[in-house]
C-alpha positions in Angstrom: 29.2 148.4 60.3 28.5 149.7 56.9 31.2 149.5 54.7 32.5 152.0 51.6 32.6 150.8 48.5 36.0 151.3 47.9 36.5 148.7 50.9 34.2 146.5 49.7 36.4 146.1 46.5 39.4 146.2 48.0 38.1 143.2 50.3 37.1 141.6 46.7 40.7 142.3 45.5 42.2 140.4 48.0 39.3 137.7 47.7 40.7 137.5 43.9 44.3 137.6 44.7 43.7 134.4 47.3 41.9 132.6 44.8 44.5 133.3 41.6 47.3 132.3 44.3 45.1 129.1 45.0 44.2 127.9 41.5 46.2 130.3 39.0 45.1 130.7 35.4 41.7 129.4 36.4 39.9 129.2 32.7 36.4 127.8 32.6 33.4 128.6 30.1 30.6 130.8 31.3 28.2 128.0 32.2 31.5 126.3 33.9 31.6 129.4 36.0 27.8 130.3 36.1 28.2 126.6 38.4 30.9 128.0 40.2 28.8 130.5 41.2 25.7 128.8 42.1 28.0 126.7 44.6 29.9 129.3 46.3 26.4 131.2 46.7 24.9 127.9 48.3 27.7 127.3 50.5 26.6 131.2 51.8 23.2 129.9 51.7 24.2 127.0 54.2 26.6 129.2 56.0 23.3 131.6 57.1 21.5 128.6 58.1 24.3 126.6 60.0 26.0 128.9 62.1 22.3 131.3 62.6 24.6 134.2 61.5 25.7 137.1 59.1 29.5 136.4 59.5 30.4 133.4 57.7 27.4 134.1 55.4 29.4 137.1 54.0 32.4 135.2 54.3 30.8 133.5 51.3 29.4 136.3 50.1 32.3 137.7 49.0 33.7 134.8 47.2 31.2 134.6 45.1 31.8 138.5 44.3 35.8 137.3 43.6 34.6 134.4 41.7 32.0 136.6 39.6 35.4 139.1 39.0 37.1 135.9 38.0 34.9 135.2 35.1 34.5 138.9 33.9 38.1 138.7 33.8 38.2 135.8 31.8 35.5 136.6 29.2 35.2 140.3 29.4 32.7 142.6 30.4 29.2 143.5 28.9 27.7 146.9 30.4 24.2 148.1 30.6 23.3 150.3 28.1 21.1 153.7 29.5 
């Protein structure tokens, strides 16, 4: 199943929603979340490997999307200039 972008953020929405439910007012420094990151992405990582499957991988997957939200929301957004 390919899924449309708007679902795909609404799925990363509801990812952010769990996780400010979880742990609210979550406030880290950029390298503080940059390590956030690189755990949630080897927990997908290990997910692949262990369970031999895309599932749980994108499980992870889209935490670390939430968890990359989280940060932008934190310290703001910088945009690629054309």
């Amino acid at each position: 199943m390919i899924a449309k972008r708007i679902e795909v953020f609404m799925a990363i929405q509801r990812e952010r929603q769990y996780q400010e439910n979880k742990r609210p007012g979550r406030n880290h420094s950029v390298p503080a979340w940059l390590l956030i990151l690189r755990k949630e992405l080897a927990e997908a990582e290990e997910a692949w490997v262990g369970y031999a499957g895309d599932e749980a991988a994108l499980l992870e997957i889209l935490q670390v999307a939430a968890v990359a939200v989280a940060c932008l929301e934190q310290h703001g957004i910088v945009e690629r200039t054309p």
